[in-house]
MARSEMAR-415907 format. One record per residue (C-alpha): residue number from 1; x, y, z. Coordinates in steps of 0.1 Angstrom, whole numbers, plus 2048, in hexadecimal, padded with zeros to 3 digits. Example, Ala and Ser with C-alpha at 12.3 -4.5 7.8 and 13.67 -1.06 7.14 Angstrom:
MARSEMAR-415907
[1, [87B, 7D3, 84E]]
[2, [889, 7F5, 847]]
END
This chain:
MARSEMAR-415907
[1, [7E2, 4E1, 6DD]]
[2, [7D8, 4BE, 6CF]]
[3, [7C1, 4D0, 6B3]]
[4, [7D8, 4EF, 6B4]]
[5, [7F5, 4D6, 6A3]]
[6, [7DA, 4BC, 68A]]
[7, [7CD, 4DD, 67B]]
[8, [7F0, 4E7, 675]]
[9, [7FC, 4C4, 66B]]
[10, [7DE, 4C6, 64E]]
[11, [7E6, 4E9, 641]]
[12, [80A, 4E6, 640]]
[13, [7FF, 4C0, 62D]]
[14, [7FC, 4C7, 60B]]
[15, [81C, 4E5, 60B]]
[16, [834, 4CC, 61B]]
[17, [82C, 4AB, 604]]
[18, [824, 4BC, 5E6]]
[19, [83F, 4BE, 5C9]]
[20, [850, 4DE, 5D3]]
[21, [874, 4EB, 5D0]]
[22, [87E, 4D9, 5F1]]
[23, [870, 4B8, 5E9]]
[24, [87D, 4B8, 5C5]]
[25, [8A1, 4C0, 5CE]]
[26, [8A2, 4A5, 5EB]]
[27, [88E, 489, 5D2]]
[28, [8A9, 492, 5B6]]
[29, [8C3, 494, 5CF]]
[30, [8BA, 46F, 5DF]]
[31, [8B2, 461, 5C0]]
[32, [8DB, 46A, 5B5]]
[33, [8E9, 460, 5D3]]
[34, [8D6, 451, 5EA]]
[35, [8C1, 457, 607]]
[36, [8E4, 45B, 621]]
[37, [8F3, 474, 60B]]
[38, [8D9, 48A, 610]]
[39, [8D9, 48C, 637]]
[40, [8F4, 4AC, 63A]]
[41, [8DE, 4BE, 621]]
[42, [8BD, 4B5, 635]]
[43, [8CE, 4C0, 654]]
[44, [8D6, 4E1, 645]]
[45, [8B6, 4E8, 634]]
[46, [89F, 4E3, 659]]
[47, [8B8, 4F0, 66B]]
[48, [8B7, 512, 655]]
[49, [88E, 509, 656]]
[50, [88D, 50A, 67B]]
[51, [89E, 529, 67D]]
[52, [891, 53D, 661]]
[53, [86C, 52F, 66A]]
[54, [875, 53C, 695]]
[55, [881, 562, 681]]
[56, [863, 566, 66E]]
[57, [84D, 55B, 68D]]
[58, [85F, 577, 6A2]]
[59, [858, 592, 68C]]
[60, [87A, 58D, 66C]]
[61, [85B, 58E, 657]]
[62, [851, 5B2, 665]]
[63, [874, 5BD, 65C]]
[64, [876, 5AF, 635]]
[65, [857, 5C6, 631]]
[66, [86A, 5E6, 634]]
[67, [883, 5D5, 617]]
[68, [86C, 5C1, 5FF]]
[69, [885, 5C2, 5E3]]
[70, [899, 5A6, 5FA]]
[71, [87D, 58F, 5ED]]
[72, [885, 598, 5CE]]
[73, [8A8, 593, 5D0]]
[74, [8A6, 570, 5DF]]
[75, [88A, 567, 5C6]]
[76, [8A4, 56B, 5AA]]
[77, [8C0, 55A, 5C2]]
[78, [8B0, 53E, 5CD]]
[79, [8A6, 536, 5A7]]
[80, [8C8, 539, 59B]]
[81, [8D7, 523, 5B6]]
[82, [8BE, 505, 5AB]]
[83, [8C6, 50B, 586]]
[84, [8ED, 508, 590]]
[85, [8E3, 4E7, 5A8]]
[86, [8CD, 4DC, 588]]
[87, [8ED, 4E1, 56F]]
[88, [903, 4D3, 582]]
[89, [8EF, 4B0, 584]]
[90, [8E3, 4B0, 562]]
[91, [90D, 4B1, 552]]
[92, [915, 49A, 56F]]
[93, [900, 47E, 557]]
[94, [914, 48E, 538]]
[95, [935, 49A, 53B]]
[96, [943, 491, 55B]]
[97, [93B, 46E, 564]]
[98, [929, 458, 57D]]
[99, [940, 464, 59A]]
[100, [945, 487, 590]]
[101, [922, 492, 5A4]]
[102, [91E, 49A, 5C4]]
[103, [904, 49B, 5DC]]
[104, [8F5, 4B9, 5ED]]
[105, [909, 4C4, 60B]]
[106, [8F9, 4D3, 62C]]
[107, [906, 4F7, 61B]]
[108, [8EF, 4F1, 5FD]]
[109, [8D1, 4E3, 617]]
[110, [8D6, 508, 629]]
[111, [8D9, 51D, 60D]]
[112, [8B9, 50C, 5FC]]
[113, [8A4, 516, 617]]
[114, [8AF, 53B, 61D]]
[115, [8B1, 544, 5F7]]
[116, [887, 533, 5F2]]
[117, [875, 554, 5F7]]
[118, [853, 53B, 5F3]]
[119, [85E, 52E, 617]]
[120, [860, 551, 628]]
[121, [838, 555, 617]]
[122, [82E, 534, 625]]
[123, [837, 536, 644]]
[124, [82F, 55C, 64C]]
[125, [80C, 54A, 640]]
[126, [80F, 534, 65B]]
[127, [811, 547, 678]]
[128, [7F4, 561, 66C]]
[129, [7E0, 543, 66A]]
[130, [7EE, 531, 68D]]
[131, [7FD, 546, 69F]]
[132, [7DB, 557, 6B1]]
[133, [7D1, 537, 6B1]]
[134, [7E9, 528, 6CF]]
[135, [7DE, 524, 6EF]]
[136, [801, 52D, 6FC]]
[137, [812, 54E, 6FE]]
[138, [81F, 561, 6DE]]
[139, [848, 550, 6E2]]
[140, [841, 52D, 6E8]]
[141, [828, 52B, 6CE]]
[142, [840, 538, 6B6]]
[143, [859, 51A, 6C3]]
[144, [839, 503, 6BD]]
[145, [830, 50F, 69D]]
[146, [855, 50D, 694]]
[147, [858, 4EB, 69D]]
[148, [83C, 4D8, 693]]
[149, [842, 4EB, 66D]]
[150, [868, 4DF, 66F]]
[151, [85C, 4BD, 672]]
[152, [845, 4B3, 65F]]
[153, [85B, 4C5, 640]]
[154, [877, 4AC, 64A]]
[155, [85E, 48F, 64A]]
[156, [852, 49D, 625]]
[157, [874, 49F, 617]]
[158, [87E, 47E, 626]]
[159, [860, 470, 613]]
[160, [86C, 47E, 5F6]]
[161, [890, 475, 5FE]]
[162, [886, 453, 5FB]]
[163, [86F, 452, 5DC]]
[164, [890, 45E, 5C8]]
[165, [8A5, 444, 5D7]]
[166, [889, 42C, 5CE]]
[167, [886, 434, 5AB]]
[168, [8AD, 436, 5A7]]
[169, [8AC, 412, 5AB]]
[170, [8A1, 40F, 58A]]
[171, [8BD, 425, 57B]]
[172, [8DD, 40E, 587]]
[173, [8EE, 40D, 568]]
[174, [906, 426, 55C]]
[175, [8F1, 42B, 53D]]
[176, [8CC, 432, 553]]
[177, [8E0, 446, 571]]
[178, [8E9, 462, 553]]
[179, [8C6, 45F, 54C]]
[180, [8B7, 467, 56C]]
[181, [8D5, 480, 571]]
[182, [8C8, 491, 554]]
[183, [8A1, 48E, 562]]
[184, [8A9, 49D, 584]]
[185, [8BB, 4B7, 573]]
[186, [8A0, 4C1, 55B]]
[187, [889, 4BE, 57A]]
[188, [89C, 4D3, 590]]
[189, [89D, 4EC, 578]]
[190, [87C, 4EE, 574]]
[191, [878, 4F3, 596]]
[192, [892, 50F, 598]]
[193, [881, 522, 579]]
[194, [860, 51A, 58B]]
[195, [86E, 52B, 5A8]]
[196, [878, 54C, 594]]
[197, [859, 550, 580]]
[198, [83D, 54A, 59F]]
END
């Protein structure tokens, strides 16, 4: 069980704490408003996570097969979303005002997940690679699996929770917070055309 869960730990490493859609959103989001602000769209992303991840381990994956335009369609979904998220922050430094902004809301942490089509590929990856590999029986492995992969993704995006907030100490001013407004916009963005394009 022990090796069963460090193996795991190390290949989920480098997709949980690399720059990725999740993390971006959550650093951008933390570094606008603060580490606490972000806590009802955490909730709502690893709470969708742990249930979408259990689906896919039960067999959801089996049934997107017979409809693989659905991947398509969330593709394109998913990637508008985070351009609308990304646009929204960016005028927030122009138009609106300091205050006008808000932060990501346990909604926006659920609908990030289920419209990522790149999360349904990663974890169906995960249990052809771990699943056989359990020493317990087919349903609590999934639970295991599940688990341990909704965890350490909340520990990632805390991470980069708190990088953002750490950086937007630097950007206090009224002047610097449009600035990095305007950054996390641009970088979101870029995530969300990053998102449509691979």
């Amino acid at each position: 069980m022990l090796q069963s869960t460090i193996t795991l730990i190390v290949f989920l490493f480098p997709l949980a704490y690399s720059p990725g859609p999740g993390n971006m959103f959550f650093a951008a989001n933390g570094a606008r408003f603060g580490f606490r602000s972000t806590i009802p769209a955490t909730i709502g992303y690893h709470i969708a996570t742990w249930i979408l991840t259990a689906a896919i381990g039960f067999g959801f994956i089996a049934a997107l097969d017979k409809f693989p335009n659905v991947f398509f369609v969330l593709k394109i979904a998913g990637s508008l979303y985070v351009l609308w998220i990304s646009w929204k922050l960016f005028r927030s430094g122009i138009l609106e005002g300091d205050n006008a902004a808000k932060p990501a809301t346990f909604v926006d942490g659920i609908v990030l997940l289920i419209l990522n089509p790149k999360a349904y590929v990663i974890i169906a990856l995960m249990f052809t690679q771990f699943l056989n590999q359990s020493e317990f029986g087919t349903h609590l492995a999934v639970v295991l699996i599940t688990t341990i992969f909704t965890f350490n993704n909340f520990i990632a995006f805390s991470v980069w929770t708190l990088i953002g907030n750490k950086i937007a100490g630097y950007f206090r001013t009224p002047e610097s917070a449009q600035k990095l407004n305007m950054l996390f916009g641009g970088i979101l963005a870029a995530v969300g055309v990053w998102m449509l394009v691979f």
